[in-house]
C-alpha positions, 0 to 999 in steps of 0.5 A, spaced: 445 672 085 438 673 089 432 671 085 426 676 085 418 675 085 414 681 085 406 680 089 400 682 084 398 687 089 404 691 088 404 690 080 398 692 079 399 699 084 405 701 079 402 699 072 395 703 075 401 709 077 403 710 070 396 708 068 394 714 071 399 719 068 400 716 061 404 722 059 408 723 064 415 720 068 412 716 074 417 713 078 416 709 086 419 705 090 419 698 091 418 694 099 419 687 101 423 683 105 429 677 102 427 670 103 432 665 103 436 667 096 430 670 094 427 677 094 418 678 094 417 685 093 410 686 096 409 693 096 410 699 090 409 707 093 408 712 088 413 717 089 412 722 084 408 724 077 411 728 073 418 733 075 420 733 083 425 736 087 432 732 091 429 734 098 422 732 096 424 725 095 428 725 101 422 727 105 418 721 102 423 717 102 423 719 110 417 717 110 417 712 107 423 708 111 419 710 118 413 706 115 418 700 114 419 701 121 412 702 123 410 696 120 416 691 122 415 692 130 407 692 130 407 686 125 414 683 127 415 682 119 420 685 116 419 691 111 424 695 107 426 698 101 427 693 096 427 697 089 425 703 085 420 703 079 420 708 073 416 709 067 418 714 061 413 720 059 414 717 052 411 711 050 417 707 046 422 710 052 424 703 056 431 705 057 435 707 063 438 714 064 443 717 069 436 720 072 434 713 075 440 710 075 443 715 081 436 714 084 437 706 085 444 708 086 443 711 092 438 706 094 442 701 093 447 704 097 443 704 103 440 696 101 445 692 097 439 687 094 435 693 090 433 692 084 429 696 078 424 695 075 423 698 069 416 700 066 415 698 058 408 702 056 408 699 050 407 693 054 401 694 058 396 690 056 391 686 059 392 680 054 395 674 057 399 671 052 403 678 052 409 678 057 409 683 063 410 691 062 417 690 067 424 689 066 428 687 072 436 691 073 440 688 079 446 691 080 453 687 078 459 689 078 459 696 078 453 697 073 446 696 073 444 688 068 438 686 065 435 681 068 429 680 063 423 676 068 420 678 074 416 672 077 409 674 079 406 670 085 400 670 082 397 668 074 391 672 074 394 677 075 391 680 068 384 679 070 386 682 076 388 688 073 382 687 068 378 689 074 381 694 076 381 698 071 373 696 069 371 699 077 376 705 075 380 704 080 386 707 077 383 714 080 384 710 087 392 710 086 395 715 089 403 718 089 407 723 094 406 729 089 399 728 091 399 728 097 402 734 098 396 738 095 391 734 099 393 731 105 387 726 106 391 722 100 394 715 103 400 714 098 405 710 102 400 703 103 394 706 098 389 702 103 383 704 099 386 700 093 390 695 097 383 693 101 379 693 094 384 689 090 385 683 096 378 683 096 
């Protein structure tokens, strides 16, 4: 059984995605690399808000693959796809459902490490002592298992977190939907949040 972390870089983007459309499904995908037994997810991509089409996904997930690619051979570190995020529209709606489970299925498929990480809004906060706003599924034994915790590479990841959203940096996520009504929208590596949140 591989143990997941996931980077404060990559949990920041997928909280501030769903921070930014608070009354809508959104939903991602998750890179990263196996590391011995383990898996660092070290990117999130925001795919869509709202509703979205099967060849929609298919072309961002196209995408999405050239870009772990692209950044394999000029980085010679590997990249691929590790995951899938989601959040519910409705706040108390942390469930999986059969929508996210043929998502992950199929990824899955194609990367035998993947796992879920599903968003809990009612647990986004900004207090430390509150525990993390994912819940990590692997798949096993043909279903898809809580796994409970994620480790987070850094401690200060609710600070960060705090920051962003006092510089209103969740207007700086962007996802796929957004970039097909304006193509000047870096969605795939975000660089504009990226480089503010190495900072």
């Amino acid at each position: 059984m591989s143990l997941y972390s996931i980077t404060t870089l990559a949990y920041i983007k997928l909280i501030l995605h769903a921070l930014k459309y608070p009354a809508s499904t959104v939903n991602g995908v998750l890179l990263g690399s196996e590391k011995g037994k383990g898996v660092i997810i070290t990117e999130a991509v925001p795919l869509f808000h709202g509703n979205y089409t099967l060849p929609m996904l298919e072309i961002a997930l196209l995408q999405i693959e050239e870009y772990c690619n692209s950044h394999t051979k000029e980085k010679n570190d590997s990249l691929e796809i590790v995951g899938y995020y989601h959040a519910n529209e409705r706040l108390e709606d942390s469930n999986l459902n059969s929508a996210i489970t043929t998502i992950a299925d199929k990824l899955q498929s194609y990367y035998p490490s993947s796992c879920i990480l599903m968003i809990d809004n009612q647990k986004i906060s900004l207090d430390d002592e509150t525990e993390e706003a994912v819940t990590l599924y692997t798949r096993q034994s043909g279903s898809w298992v809580n796994r409970d915790k994620i480790e987070i590479d850094d401690k200060k990841t609710k600070q960060t977190l705090s920051s962003c959203l006092e510089n209103n940096l969740v207007t700086k996520v962007y996802d796929f939907a957004e970039h097909l009504e304006d193509i000047s929208k870096d969605w795939i590596s975000n660089l504009l949040l990226s480089s503010k949140l190495k900072k």
